[in-house]
C-alpha positions, 0 to 999 in steps of 0.5 A: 500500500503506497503513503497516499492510500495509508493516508487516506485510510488513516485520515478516514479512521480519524473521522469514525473515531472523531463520530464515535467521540461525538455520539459518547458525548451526546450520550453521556453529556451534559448529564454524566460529565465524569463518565463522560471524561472517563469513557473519552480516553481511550478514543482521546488517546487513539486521536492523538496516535492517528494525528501524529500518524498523519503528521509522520506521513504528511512529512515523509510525503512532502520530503519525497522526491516528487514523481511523475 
């Protein structure tokens, strides 16, 4: 699989887990803000390892010499 895809599949990923952070939210707030904060680490953390993913191919993409 060539970076291009591996970014868009990895870009792709950040959108679901982005949802999936969206929906706990709207299941647990305003009600339940400490369940809520609990339950939104994990994706939190996975987040934060698809960003920088993103950010190491976005670079190894633009050092790459371009082809045509």
């Amino acid at each position: 699989m060539n970076k291009e895809a591996i970014l868009d599949q990895t870009v792709e990923q950040l959108g679901r887990i982005n949802e999936a952070l969206a929906a706990l939210r709207s299941e647990c707030l305003p009600g339940q803000p400490r369940k809520f904060a609990i339950l939104a680490e994990g994706p939190l953390e996975e987040i934060r390892r698809l960003q920088a993913e993103i950010e190491q191919l976005t670079a190894e993409m633009a050092a790459a010499p371009a082809t045509t």
